[in-house]
C-alpha positions as CSV (number, residue, x, y, z in Angstrom):
1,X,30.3,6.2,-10.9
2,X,27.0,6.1,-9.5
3,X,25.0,7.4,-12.5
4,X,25.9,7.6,-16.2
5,X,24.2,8.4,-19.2
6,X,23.4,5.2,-21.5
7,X,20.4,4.7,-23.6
8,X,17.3,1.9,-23.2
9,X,16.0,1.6,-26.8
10,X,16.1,4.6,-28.4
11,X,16.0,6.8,-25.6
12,X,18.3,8.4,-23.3
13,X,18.2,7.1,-20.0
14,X,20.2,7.5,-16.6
15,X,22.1,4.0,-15.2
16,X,22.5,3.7,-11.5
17,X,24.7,1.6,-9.8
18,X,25.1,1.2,-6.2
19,X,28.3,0.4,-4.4
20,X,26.7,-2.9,-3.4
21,X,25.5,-3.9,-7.0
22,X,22.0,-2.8,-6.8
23,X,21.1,-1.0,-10.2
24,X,18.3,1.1,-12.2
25,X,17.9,2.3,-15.7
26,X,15.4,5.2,-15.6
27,X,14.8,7.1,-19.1
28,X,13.8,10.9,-19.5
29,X,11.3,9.9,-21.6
30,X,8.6,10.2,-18.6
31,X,11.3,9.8,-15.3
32,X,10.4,6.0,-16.4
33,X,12.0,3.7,-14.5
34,X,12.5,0.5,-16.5
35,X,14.8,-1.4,-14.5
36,X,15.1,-2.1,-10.7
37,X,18.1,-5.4,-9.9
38,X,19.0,-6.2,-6.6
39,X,22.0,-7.8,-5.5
40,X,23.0,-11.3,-4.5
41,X,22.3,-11.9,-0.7
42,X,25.0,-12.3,1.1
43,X,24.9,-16.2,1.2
44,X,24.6,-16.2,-2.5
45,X,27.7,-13.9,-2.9
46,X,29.5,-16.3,0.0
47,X,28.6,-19.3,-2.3
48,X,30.0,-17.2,-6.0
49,X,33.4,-16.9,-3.3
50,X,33.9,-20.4,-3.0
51,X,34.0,-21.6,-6.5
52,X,30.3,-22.1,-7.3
53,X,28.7,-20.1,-10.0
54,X,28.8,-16.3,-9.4
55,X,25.0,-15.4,-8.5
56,X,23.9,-12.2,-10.7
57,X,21.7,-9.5,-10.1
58,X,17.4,-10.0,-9.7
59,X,15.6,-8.4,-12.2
60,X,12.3,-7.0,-9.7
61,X,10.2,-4.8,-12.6
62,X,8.3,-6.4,-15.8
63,X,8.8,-4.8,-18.8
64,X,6.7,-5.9,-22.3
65,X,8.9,-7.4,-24.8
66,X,6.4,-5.6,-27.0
67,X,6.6,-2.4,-25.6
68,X,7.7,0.9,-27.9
69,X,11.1,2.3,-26.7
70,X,11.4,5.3,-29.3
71,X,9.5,8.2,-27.2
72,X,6.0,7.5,-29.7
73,X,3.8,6.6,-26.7
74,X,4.0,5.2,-23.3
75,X,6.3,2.9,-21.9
76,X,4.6,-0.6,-21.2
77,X,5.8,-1.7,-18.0
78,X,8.8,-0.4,-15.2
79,X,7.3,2.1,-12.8
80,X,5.2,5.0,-15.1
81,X,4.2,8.3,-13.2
82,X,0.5,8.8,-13.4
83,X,-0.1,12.8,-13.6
84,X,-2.1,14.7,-13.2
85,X,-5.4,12.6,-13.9
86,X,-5.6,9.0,-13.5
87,X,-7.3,7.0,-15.9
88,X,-10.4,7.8,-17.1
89,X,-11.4,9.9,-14.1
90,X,-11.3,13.8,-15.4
91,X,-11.5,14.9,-18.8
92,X,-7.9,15.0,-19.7
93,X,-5.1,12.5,-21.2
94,X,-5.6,9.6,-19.9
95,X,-3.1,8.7,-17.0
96,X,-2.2,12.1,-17.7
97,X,1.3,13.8,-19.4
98,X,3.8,12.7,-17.3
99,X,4.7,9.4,-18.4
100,X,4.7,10.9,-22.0
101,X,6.8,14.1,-21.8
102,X,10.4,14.0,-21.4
103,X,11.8,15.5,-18.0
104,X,15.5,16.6,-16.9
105,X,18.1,15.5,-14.8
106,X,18.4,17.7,-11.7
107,X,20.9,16.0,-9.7
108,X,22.5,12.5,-9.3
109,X,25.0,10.5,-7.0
110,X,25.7,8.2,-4.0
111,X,24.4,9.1,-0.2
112,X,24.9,6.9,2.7
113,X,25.5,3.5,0.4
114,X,22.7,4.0,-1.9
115,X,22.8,5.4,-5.4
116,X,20.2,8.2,-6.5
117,X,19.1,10.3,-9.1
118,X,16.5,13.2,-9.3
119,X,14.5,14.3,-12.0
120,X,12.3,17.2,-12.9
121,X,9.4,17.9,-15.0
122,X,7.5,21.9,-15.0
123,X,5.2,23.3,-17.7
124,X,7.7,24.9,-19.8
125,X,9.0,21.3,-20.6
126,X,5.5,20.2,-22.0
127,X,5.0,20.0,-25.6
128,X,2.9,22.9,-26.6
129,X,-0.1,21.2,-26.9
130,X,-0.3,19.1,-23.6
131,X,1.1,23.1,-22.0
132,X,-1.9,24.1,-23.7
133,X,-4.2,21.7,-22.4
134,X,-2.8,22.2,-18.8
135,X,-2.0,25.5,-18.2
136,X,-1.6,25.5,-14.3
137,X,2.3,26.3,-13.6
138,X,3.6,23.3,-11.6
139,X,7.0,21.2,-11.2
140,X,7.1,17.9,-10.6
141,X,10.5,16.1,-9.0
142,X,10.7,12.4,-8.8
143,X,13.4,10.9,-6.7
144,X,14.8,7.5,-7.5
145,X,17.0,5.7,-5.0
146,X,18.5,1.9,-5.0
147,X,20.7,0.2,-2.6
148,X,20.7,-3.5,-1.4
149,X,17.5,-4.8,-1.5
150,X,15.3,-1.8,-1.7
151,X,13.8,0.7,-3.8
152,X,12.8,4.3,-2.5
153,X,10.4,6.8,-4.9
154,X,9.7,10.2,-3.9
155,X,7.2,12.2,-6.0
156,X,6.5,15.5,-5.3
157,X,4.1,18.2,-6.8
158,X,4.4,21.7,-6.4
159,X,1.7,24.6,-7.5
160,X,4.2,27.3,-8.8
161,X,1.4,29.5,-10.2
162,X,-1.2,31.9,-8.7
163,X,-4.5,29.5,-8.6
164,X,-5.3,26.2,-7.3
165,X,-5.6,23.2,-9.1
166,X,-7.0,19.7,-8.7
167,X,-4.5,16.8,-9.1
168,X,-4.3,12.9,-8.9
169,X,-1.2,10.9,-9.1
170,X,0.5,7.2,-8.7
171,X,3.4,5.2,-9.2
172,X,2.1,2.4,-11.5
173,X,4.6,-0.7,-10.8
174,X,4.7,-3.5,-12.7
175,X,6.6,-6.2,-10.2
176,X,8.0,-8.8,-12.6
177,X,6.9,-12.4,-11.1
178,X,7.1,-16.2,-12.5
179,X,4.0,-17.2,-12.2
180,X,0.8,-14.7,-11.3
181,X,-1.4,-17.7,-9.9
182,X,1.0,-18.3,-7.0
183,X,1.1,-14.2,-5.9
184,X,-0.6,-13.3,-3.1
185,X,-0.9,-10.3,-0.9
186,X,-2.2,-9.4,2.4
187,X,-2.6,-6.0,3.2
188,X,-4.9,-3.9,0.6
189,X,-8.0,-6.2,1.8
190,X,-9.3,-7.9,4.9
191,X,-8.5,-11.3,3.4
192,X,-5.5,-12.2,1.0
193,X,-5.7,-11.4,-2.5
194,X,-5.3,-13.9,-5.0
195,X,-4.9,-13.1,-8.6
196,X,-7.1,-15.8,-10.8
197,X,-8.1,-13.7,-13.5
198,X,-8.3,-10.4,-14.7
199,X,-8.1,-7.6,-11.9
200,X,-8.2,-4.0,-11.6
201,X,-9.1,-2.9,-8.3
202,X,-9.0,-0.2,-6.4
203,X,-8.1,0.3,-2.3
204,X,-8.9,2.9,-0.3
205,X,-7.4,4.3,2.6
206,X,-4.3,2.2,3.1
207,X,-3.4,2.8,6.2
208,X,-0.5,-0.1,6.9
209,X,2.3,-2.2,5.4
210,X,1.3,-4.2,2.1
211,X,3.1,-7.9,2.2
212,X,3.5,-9.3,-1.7
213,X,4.5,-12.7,-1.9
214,X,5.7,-13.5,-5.8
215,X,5.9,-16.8,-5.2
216,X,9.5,-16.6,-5.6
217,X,10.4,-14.1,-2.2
218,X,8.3,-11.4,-0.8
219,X,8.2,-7.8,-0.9
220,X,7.1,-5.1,2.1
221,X,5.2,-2.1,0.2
222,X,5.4,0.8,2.3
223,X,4.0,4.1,1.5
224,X,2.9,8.0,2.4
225,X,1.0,10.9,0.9
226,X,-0.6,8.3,-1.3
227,X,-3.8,7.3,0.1
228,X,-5.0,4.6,-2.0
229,X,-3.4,1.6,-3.9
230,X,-4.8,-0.2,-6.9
231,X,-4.1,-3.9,-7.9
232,X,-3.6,-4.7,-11.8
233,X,-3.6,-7.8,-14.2
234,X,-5.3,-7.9,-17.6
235,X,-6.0,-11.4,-17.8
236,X,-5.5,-13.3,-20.9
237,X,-8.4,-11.7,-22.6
238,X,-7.6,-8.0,-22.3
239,X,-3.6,-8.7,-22.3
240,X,-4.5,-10.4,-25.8
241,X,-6.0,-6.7,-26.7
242,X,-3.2,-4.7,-26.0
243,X,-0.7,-4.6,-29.3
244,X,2.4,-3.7,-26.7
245,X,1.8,-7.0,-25.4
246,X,2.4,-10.4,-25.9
247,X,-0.5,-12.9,-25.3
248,X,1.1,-14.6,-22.6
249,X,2.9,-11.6,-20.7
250,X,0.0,-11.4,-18.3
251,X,1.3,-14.2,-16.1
252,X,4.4,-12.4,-16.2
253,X,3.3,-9.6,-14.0
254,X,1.0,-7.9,-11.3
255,X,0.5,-4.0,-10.8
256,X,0.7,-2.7,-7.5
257,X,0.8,0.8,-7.1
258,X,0.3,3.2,-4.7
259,X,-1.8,5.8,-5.4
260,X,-3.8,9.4,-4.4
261,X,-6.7,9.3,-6.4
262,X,-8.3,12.2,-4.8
263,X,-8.4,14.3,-6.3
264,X,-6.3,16.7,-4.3
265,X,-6.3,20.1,-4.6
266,X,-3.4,22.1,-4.2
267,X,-3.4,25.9,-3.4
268,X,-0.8,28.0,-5.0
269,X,2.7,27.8,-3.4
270,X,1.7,24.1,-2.0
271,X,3.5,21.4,-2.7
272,X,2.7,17.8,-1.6
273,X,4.9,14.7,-1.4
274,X,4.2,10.5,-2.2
275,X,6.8,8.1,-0.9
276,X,6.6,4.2,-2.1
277,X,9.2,2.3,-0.1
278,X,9.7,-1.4,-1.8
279,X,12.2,-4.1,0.4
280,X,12.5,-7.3,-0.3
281,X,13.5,-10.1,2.1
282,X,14.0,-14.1,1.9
Protein backbone atom coordinates (compact mmCIF):
# COMPACT_ATOMS: atom_id res chain seq x y z
CA UNK A 1 0.00 0.00 0.00
CA UNK A 2 1.08 3.41 -0.76
CA UNK A 3 -0.74 5.20 2.06
CA UNK A 4 -2.28 3.98 5.28
CA UNK A 5 -3.65 5.52 8.17
CA UNK A 6 -1.30 5.41 11.39
CA UNK A 7 -1.02 8.02 14.05
CA UNK A 8 2.25 10.43 14.98
CA UNK A 9 1.60 11.28 18.76
CA UNK A 10 -1.75 11.61 19.33
CA UNK A 11 -2.96 12.48 16.09
CA UNK A 12 -4.01 10.80 13.06
CA UNK A 13 -1.76 11.00 10.40
CA UNK A 14 -1.40 9.45 6.72
CA UNK A 15 2.02 7.13 6.05
CA UNK A 16 3.40 7.08 2.55
CA UNK A 17 5.58 4.69 1.26
CA UNK A 18 7.04 4.59 -2.15
CA UNK A 19 7.84 1.52 -4.10
CA UNK A 20 11.52 2.58 -3.82
CA UNK A 21 11.44 3.16 0.03
CA UNK A 22 11.02 6.76 0.09
CA UNK A 23 8.43 7.63 3.00
CA UNK A 24 6.26 10.57 4.67
CA UNK A 25 4.12 10.83 7.73
CA UNK A 26 1.80 13.82 7.21
CA UNK A 27 -0.92 14.43 10.05
CA UNK A 28 -4.45 16.10 9.51
CA UNK A 29 -3.80 18.12 12.17
CA UNK A 30 -2.68 21.13 9.69
CA UNK A 31 -1.76 18.74 6.29
CA UNK A 32 1.59 18.80 8.60
CA UNK A 33 4.12 17.00 7.14
CA UNK A 34 6.44 15.63 9.95
CA UNK A 35 8.46 13.22 8.23
CA UNK A 36 10.25 13.14 4.78
CA UNK A 37 13.09 9.76 4.44
CA UNK A 38 14.79 9.00 1.44
CA UNK A 39 16.11 5.94 0.30
CA UNK A 40 19.60 4.39 0.25
CA UNK A 41 21.39 5.28 -3.02
CA UNK A 42 21.96 2.79 -5.07
CA UNK A 43 25.63 2.11 -4.06
CA UNK A 44 24.49 2.04 -0.47
CA UNK A 45 21.73 -0.60 -1.30
CA UNK A 46 24.70 -2.45 -3.61
CA UNK A 47 26.86 -2.44 -0.45
CA UNK A 48 23.56 -3.83 2.20
CA UNK A 49 23.57 -6.77 -0.97
CA UNK A 50 26.84 -7.89 -0.33
CA UNK A 51 26.85 -8.59 3.26
CA UNK A 52 27.66 -5.25 4.81
CA UNK A 53 25.18 -3.55 7.05
CA UNK A 54 21.83 -2.89 5.33
CA UNK A 55 21.85 1.16 4.91
CA UNK A 56 18.34 2.64 6.23
CA UNK A 57 16.29 5.35 5.21
CA UNK A 58 17.57 9.48 5.72
CA UNK A 59 15.55 11.26 7.88
CA UNK A 60 15.57 15.07 5.73
CA UNK A 61 12.98 17.20 8.16
CA UNK A 62 13.77 18.41 11.90
CA UNK A 63 11.21 17.87 14.25
CA UNK A 64 11.48 19.31 18.22
CA UNK A 65 11.75 16.62 20.65
CA UNK A 66 9.79 19.18 22.57
CA UNK A 67 7.18 19.71 20.33
CA UNK A 68 3.18 19.12 21.33
CA UNK A 69 1.76 16.23 19.23
CA UNK A 70 -1.97 16.23 20.80
CA UNK A 71 -3.74 18.87 18.28
CA UNK A 72 -3.23 21.88 21.39
CA UNK A 73 -1.17 24.20 19.16
CA UNK A 74 1.17 24.08 16.37
CA UNK A 75 3.46 21.51 15.29
CA UNK A 76 7.19 22.54 15.92
CA UNK A 77 9.04 21.50 13.03
CA UNK A 78 8.19 19.20 9.57
CA UNK A 79 6.89 21.41 6.81
CA UNK A 80 3.74 23.82 8.46
CA UNK A 81 1.40 25.62 5.93
CA UNK A 82 1.45 29.26 6.50
CA UNK A 83 -2.21 30.64 5.68
CA UNK A 84 -3.55 33.06 5.09
CA UNK A 85 -1.31 35.79 6.92
CA UNK A 86 2.24 35.23 7.59
CA UNK A 87 3.64 36.22 10.73
CA UNK A 88 2.96 39.26 12.16
CA UNK A 89 2.07 40.99 8.86
CA UNK A 90 -1.95 41.59 8.99
CA UNK A 91 -4.07 41.60 11.85
CA UNK A 92 -5.02 37.99 12.14
CA UNK A 93 -3.53 34.66 13.76
CA UNK A 94 -0.31 34.70 13.44
CA UNK A 95 1.00 32.34 10.59
CA UNK A 96 -2.54 32.11 10.09
CA UNK A 97 -5.21 28.89 10.69
CA UNK A 98 -3.96 26.41 8.57
CA UNK A 99 -1.34 24.78 10.43
CA UNK A 100 -3.87 24.64 13.34
CA UNK A 101 -7.08 23.28 11.93
CA UNK A 102 -7.42 19.85 10.94
CA UNK A 103 -8.03 19.11 7.10
CA UNK A 104 -9.25 15.82 5.16
CA UNK A 105 -7.97 13.31 2.99
CA UNK A 106 -9.15 13.84 -0.59
CA UNK A 107 -7.26 11.26 -2.43
CA UNK A 108 -4.12 9.05 -2.00
CA UNK A 109 -1.94 6.52 -3.99
CA UNK A 110 1.05 5.64 -6.34
CA UNK A 111 1.63 7.55 -9.95
CA UNK A 112 4.45 6.94 -12.12
CA UNK A 113 6.88 5.41 -9.10
CA UNK A 114 6.11 8.02 -6.58
CA UNK A 115 3.65 7.75 -3.70
CA UNK A 116 1.16 10.79 -3.06
CA UNK A 117 -1.50 11.91 -1.03
CA UNK A 118 -3.80 15.06 -1.26
CA UNK A 119 -5.42 16.95 1.32
CA UNK A 120 -8.08 19.56 1.68
CA UNK A 121 -8.93 22.31 3.97
CA UNK A 122 -12.39 24.88 3.11
CA UNK A 123 -14.20 27.18 5.64
CA UNK A 124 -16.68 24.79 6.74
CA UNK A 125 -13.82 22.71 8.29
CA UNK A 126 -12.67 25.76 10.59
CA UNK A 127 -13.54 25.84 14.08
CA UNK A 128 -16.18 28.36 14.52
CA UNK A 129 -14.22 30.86 15.79
CA UNK A 130 -11.26 31.01 13.35
CA UNK A 131 -14.66 30.65 10.48
CA UNK A 132 -15.69 33.57 12.23
CA UNK A 133 -12.65 35.45 12.09
CA UNK A 134 -12.20 34.59 8.31
CA UNK A 135 -15.31 34.53 6.71
CA UNK A 136 -14.12 34.56 2.94
CA UNK A 137 -15.25 31.04 1.43
CA UNK A 138 -12.01 29.40 0.20
CA UNK A 139 -10.51 25.67 -0.16
CA UNK A 140 -7.22 24.98 0.19
CA UNK A 141 -5.53 21.49 -1.37
CA UNK A 142 -2.01 20.61 -0.49
CA UNK A 143 -0.37 17.85 -2.54
CA UNK A 144 2.28 15.71 -1.01
CA UNK A 145 4.42 13.54 -3.25
CA UNK A 146 7.82 11.30 -2.37
CA UNK A 147 9.79 9.10 -4.46
CA UNK A 148 13.63 8.47 -4.53
CA UNK A 149 15.30 11.33 -3.59
CA UNK A 150 12.78 14.03 -3.82
CA UNK A 151 9.96 15.83 -2.33
CA UNK A 152 7.13 17.58 -4.43
CA UNK A 153 4.51 20.15 -2.50
CA UNK A 154 1.74 21.66 -4.29
CA UNK A 155 -0.40 24.30 -2.53
CA UNK A 156 -3.15 25.63 -4.02
CA UNK A 157 -5.79 28.43 -2.99
CA UNK A 158 -9.04 28.86 -4.40
CA UNK A 159 -11.59 31.91 -3.77
CA UNK A 160 -15.02 29.88 -3.72
CA UNK A 161 -17.02 32.93 -2.52
CA UNK A 162 -18.46 36.05 -4.25
CA UNK A 163 -15.66 38.88 -3.07
CA UNK A 164 -11.95 39.07 -3.24
CA UNK A 165 -9.74 38.60 -0.63
CA UNK A 166 -6.02 39.26 0.22
CA UNK A 167 -3.92 36.26 1.04
CA UNK A 168 -0.15 35.29 1.96
CA UNK A 169 1.15 31.80 2.15
CA UNK A 170 4.45 29.52 2.64
CA UNK A 171 5.72 26.18 3.18
CA UNK A 172 7.85 26.60 6.41
CA UNK A 173 10.56 23.65 6.17
CA UNK A 174 12.57 22.85 8.72
CA UNK A 175 15.59 20.75 6.89
CA UNK A 176 16.98 18.55 9.67
CA UNK A 177 21.06 19.03 9.50
CA UNK A 178 24.16 17.99 11.86
CA UNK A 179 25.59 20.79 12.38
CA UNK A 180 24.08 24.53 11.30
CA UNK A 181 27.70 26.19 11.26
CA UNK A 182 28.77 24.06 8.27
CA UNK A 183 25.33 24.90 6.00
CA UNK A 184 25.61 27.12 3.40
CA UNK A 185 23.50 28.25 0.58
CA UNK A 186 23.89 30.03 -2.61
CA UNK A 187 21.04 31.20 -4.30
CA UNK A 188 18.68 33.56 -2.10
CA UNK A 189 21.70 36.25 -2.03
CA UNK A 190 24.46 37.49 -4.27
CA UNK A 191 27.01 35.83 -1.95
CA UNK A 192 26.62 32.55 0.05
CA UNK A 193 24.82 32.50 3.12
CA UNK A 194 26.33 31.29 6.14
CA UNK A 195 24.35 30.71 9.31
CA UNK A 196 26.54 32.04 12.49
CA UNK A 197 23.86 33.17 14.61
CA UNK A 198 20.42 33.86 14.83
CA UNK A 199 18.62 34.60 11.33
CA UNK A 200 15.43 35.35 9.98
CA UNK A 201 15.53 36.91 6.75
CA UNK A 202 13.56 37.48 4.17
CA UNK A 203 14.32 37.17 0.01
CA UNK A 204 12.57 38.73 -2.52
CA UNK A 205 11.97 37.81 -5.87
CA UNK A 206 13.59 34.45 -6.27
CA UNK A 207 13.84 34.04 -9.53
CA UNK A 208 16.33 30.70 -9.83
CA UNK A 209 17.40 27.41 -8.29
CA UNK A 210 18.39 27.58 -4.46
CA UNK A 211 21.59 25.18 -3.77
CA UNK A 212 21.62 24.06 0.31
CA UNK A 213 24.62 22.32 1.27
CA UNK A 214 23.93 20.57 4.94
CA UNK A 215 27.22 19.84 5.33
CA UNK A 216 26.36 16.26 5.03
CA UNK A 217 24.88 16.31 1.01
CA UNK A 218 23.10 19.03 -0.75
CA UNK A 219 19.77 19.83 -1.71
CA UNK A 220 18.36 21.75 -5.11
CA UNK A 221 15.19 24.03 -3.89
CA UNK A 222 13.17 24.69 -6.74
CA UNK A 223 9.99 26.64 -6.73
CA UNK A 224 6.84 28.51 -8.54
CA UNK A 225 3.95 30.78 -7.57
CA UNK A 226 5.90 31.64 -4.54
CA UNK A 227 7.77 34.63 -5.02
CA UNK A 228 9.90 35.07 -2.05
CA UNK A 229 11.80 32.70 0.34
CA UNK A 230 12.77 33.40 3.90
CA UNK A 231 15.81 31.83 5.82
CA UNK A 232 15.31 30.74 9.66
CA UNK A 233 17.44 29.86 12.79
CA UNK A 234 16.67 31.10 16.34
CA UNK A 235 20.00 31.15 17.59
CA UNK A 236 20.81 29.86 20.98
CA UNK A 237 19.15 32.90 22.63
CA UNK A 238 15.67 32.89 21.15
CA UNK A 239 15.70 28.81 20.73
CA UNK A 240 16.38 28.95 24.68
CA UNK A 241 12.87 31.08 24.65
CA UNK A 242 10.74 28.79 23.00
CA UNK A 243 9.19 26.04 25.63
CA UNK A 244 8.70 23.45 22.41
CA UNK A 245 12.28 23.56 22.18
CA UNK A 246 15.25 22.22 23.58
CA UNK A 247 18.16 24.62 24.25
CA UNK A 248 20.42 22.98 21.87
CA UNK A 249 17.97 22.07 18.91
CA UNK A 250 18.90 25.16 17.10
CA UNK A 251 22.07 23.57 15.61
CA UNK A 252 19.87 20.96 14.64
CA UNK A 253 18.06 22.79 12.01
CA UNK A 254 17.75 25.67 9.34
CA UNK A 255 14.32 26.98 7.77
CA UNK A 256 14.04 27.48 4.32
CA UNK A 257 10.89 28.14 2.85
CA UNK A 258 9.49 29.29 -0.03
CA UNK A 259 7.13 31.81 0.27
CA UNK A 260 4.41 34.59 -1.37
CA UNK A 261 4.38 37.20 1.02
CA UNK A 262 2.41 39.53 -1.10
CA UNK A 263 -0.04 39.83 -0.29
CA UNK A 264 -1.96 38.48 -3.19
CA UNK A 265 -5.25 39.16 -3.88
CA UNK A 266 -7.44 36.75 -5.30
CA UNK A 267 -10.75 37.60 -7.18
CA UNK A 268 -13.67 35.35 -6.71
CA UNK A 269 -13.51 32.06 -8.77
CA UNK A 270 -9.44 32.45 -8.81
CA UNK A 271 -7.46 30.08 -7.65
CA UNK A 272 -3.63 30.25 -7.50
CA UNK A 273 -0.98 27.50 -7.24
CA UNK A 274 2.88 27.30 -5.10
CA UNK A 275 5.03 24.37 -6.06
CA UNK A 276 8.34 23.70 -3.77
CA UNK A 277 10.39 20.96 -5.55
CA UNK A 278 13.30 19.59 -2.98
CA UNK A 279 16.06 16.85 -4.66
CA UNK A 280 18.76 15.85 -3.17
CA UNK A 281 22.06 14.59 -4.75
CA UNK A 282 25.58 13.23 -3.50
Amino acid sequence: MSATTTQFGQLPALQLRAPDGAEATITLYGAHLVSWKTPPSPQASAAGAVGLQAPAAQERLFLSTLSTLDGSRAIRGGVPVIFPQFAERGSGMRHGFARVSTWRVLESGEQDGAAFAVLGLSQADLAPALAAAWPAPFELSLRVTVGAQSLVLQLEVRNTGTEAFPFSAALHTYYLVEDVEAVRIDGVQAETLAITDKLDQVFEGIAGNIVFDTGADKLGLQQSGFTDAVVWNPGAADAAALNDMDDEEYRRFVCIEPALLGPQVLEPGGSWRGEHRVVVSA
